[in-house]
N, C-alpha and C positions, 0 to 999 in steps of 0.2 A: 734175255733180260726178263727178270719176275718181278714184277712192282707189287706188294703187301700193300695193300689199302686197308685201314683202324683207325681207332678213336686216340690216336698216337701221342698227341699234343694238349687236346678236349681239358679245361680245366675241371670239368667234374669229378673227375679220380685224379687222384696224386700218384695213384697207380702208374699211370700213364706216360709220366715221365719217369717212372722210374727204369735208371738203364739195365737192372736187373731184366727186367721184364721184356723189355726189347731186346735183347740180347739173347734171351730166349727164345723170343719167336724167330729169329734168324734161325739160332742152331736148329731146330727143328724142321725148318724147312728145307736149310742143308742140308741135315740129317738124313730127310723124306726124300730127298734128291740123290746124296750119296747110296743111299739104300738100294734103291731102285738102279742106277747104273755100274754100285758093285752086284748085283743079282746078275746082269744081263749082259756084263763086261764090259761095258759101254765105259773107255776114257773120260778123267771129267777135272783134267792139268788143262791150265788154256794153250791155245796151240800145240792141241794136241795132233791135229790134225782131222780129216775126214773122219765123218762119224762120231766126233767126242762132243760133249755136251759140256760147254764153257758158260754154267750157269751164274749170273749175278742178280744179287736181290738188291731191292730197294725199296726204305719204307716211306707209305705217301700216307698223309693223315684226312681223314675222310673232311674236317671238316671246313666248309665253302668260306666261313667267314674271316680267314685268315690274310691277310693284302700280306702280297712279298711273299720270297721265300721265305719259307717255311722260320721266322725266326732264328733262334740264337743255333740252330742245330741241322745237321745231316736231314732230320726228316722232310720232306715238301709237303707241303700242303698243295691241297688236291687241285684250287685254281693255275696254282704255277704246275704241278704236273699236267696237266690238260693242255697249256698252253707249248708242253714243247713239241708237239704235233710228229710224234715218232710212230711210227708203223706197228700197231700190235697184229699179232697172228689169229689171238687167243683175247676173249675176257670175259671172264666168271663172273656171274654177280650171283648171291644167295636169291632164292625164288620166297621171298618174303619181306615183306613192306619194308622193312630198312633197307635191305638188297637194294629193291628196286627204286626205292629213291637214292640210293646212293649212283646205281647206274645212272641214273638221267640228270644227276646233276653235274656229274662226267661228261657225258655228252653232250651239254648242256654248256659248260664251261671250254670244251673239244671244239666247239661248232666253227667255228671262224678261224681254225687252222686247218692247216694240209696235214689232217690225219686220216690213217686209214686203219679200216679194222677186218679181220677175217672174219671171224664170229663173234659173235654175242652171246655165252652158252648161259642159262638159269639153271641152277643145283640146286635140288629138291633135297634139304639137311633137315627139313623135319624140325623135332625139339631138340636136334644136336647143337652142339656150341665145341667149338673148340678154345680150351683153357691154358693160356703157358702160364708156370711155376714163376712165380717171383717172391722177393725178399721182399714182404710189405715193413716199411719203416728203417731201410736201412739208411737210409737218407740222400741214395746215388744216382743221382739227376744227371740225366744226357742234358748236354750243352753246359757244364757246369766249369772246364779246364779250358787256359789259353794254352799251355803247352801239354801234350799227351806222347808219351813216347813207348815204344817196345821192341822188341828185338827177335831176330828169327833166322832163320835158312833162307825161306822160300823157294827152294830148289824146285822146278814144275810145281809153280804155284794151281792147288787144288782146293778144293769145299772150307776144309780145314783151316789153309792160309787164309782164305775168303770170309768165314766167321770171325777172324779172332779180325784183320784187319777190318772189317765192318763194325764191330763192335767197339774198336778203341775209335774208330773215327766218330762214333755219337756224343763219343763222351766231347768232343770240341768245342765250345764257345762259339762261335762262327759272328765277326764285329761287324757294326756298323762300315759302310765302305771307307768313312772317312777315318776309319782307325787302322793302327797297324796290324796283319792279318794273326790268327790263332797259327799255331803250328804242331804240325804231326812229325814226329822225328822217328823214322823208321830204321834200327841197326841192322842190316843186312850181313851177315857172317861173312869174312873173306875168304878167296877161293885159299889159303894156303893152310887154314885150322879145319879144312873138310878133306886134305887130300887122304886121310886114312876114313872116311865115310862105306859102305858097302858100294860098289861099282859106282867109285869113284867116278871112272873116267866117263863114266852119263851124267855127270852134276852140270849143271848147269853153270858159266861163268858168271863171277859178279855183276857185270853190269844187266846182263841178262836177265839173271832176278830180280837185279834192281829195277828196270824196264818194266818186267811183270807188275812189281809193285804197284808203281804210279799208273799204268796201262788200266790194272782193274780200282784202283781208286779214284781214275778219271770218271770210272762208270757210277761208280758209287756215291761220290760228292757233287758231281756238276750234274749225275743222274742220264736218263737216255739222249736226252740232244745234247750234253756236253756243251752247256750254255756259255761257260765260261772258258771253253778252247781260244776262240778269237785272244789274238795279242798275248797270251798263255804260251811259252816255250819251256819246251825240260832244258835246264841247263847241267851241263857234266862237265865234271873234274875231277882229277883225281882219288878213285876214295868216295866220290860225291854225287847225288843226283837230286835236284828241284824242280818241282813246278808248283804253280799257282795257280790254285782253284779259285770254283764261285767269284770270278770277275775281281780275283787278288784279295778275297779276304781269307782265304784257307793257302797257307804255305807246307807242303809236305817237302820233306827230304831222306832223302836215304842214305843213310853214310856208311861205307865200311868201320865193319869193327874186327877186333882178331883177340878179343876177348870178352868173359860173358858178362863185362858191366858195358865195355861202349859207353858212350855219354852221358850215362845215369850218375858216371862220377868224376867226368870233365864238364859238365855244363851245370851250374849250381841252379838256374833257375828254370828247374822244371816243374810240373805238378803235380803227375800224374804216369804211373807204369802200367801197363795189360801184361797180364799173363795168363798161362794155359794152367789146368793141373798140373803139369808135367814140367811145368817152370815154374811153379810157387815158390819152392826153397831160392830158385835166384832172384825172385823180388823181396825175396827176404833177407838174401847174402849182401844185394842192391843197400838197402835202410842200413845196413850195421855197418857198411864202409862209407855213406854219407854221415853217416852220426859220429864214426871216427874223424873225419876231415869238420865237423861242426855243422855241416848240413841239415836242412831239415827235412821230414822223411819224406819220400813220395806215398802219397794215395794208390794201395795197390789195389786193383781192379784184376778178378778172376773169369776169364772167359768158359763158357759150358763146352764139355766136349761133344762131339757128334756123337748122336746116341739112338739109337732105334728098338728098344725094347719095347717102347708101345704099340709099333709099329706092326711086329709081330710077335708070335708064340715061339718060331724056330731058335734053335739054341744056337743057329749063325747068327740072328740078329741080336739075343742077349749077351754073348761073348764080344760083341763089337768087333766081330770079323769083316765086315763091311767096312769099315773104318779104317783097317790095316791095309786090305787090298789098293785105296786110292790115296795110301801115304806115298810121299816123294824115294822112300828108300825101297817099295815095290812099284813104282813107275818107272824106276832107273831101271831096276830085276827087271821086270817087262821088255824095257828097251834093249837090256842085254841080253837075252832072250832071242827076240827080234832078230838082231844082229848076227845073232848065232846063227839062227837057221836059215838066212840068207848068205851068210858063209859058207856052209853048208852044201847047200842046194848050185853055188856059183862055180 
């Protein structure tokens, strides 16, 4: 678990809520993550087993005078993150005065919990700053949708599944407790429109991905102590998977689909679609068959791809070779691989 601690919420910049912006600093540290464990072949699907790195991020917003979770949205504020007294390994703070008031108001806020920390390391960055790209004035606020929906594979959910489902979870509303809860509709492909996939027979089954799903959006919405597990059960059926987050105000579910609209054109009220590059034309195919049935359009929402050209000068990292390597259709290649040469050898 990575927790991004920023001025995430801070009403000085309007920047700050913008989900462009956050959504960027995700991919990037995905990015910086998948980079480095495609370099070094380091697995990074969750359960991948020994040796893989089943990285999830989460963002906490530095500032103390926030009461409650972090408002209408995914992000925590730094009091309710301190309080959930989870075990860090690791924590950076920049070795200059904001740095170091932001550590000690951490620990500060930390002190009256069972937490525990391996180090405390201070990063000597100088005049550097790191800047993510955003769309100033697009007008697209995390926490701004009661219903967000998208759709995907997830077959060995990896960085890439992790960005794009991070991304559409900011954009939530997150209600008051005494209202009915926001909800994330997640369309999970069914196993019978992937049996012609490349090595098929390593795909992962439905429910399985479905499981992933929720698995790493437990981490991501209720954050590292998963405050909101108590009395929270996934419920399945058919076709179907639920749970309830943040103490029952975030409803996710997963539903099979076996075509590329899924619920975007059986459930009329929703608000909001994520898509990747690489699925832009279907939030677009999405609008033209609600606006045939009289519907009104969804807000489509464009997630960033993993991308590590800043990262280095090698023309592996500008081709976005790193990026293919820890796709699901070379994890399965991998696994059949594997396979092989233990048949092989037996």
């Amino acid at each position: 678990m990575i927790a991004a601690v920023g001025p995430f919420l801070g009403t000085e910049s309007s920047e700050h809520h913008a989900w462009s912006h956050l959504q960027s600093i995700l991919a990037g540290i995905y990015s910086l993550i998948s980079y480095i464990c495609a370099q070094e072949s380091i697995a990074t699907d969750i359960n991948a087993g020994p040796g893989a790195v089943d990285t999830r991020v989460i963002l906490v917003d530095e500032n103390t005078k926030i009461a409650g979770i972090a408002g209408h949205s995914i992000v925590w504020s730094l009091p309710d993150f301190a309080m959930v007294g989870a075990p860090w390994n690791l924590v950076f703070y920049p070795e200059i005065d904001n740095g170091r008031e932001l550590l000690e108001a951490f620990l500060s806020a930390a002190s009256n919990q069972a937490a525990t920390y391996g180090e405390l390391i201070g990063l000597d960055i100088g005049d550097s700053h790191l800047v993510a790209q955003t769309q100033a004035g697009d007008g697209k606020t995390c926490g701004s949708h009661g219903i967000v929906c998208l759709g995907g594979t997830f077959d060995h959910l990896h960085p890439g599944h992790k960005l794009l489902l991070s991304a559409a979870a900011l954009l939530l509303r997150i209600p008051p407790k005494s209202q009915p809860p926001c909800r994330f509709i997640i369309g999970v492909t069914g196993d019978e429109l992937l049996k012609n996939k490349k090595f098929a027979e390593y795909l992962q089954p439905w429910q399985v991905r479905a499981a992933g799903v929720i698995d790493f959006l437990e981490s991501v919405i209720d954050g590292p102590g998963n405050r909101g597990h108590q009395g929270c059960f996934t419920e399945t059926s058919p076709g179907s998977m639920t749970r309830l987050f943040r103490a029952g105000a975030v409803l996710v579910e997963c539903v099979e689909i076996q075509d590329a609209f899924g619920p975007t054109i059986t459930r009329e009220d929703m608000d909001a679609l994520v898509v990747s590059g690489e699925t832009r034309s279907g939030g677009q195919a999405v609008n033209e068959r609600r606006a045939d049935m009289g519907w009104r359009a969804l807000e489509i929402y464009e997630v960033d791809v993993l991308d590590a050209k800043e990262l280095s000068d090698s023309n592996y990292a500008e081709t976005g070779d790193f990026a293919a390597k820890i796709s699901s259709t070379a994890i399965r290649e991998h696994r059949a691989v594997a396979a092989a040469g233990t048949t092989s050898r037996s």
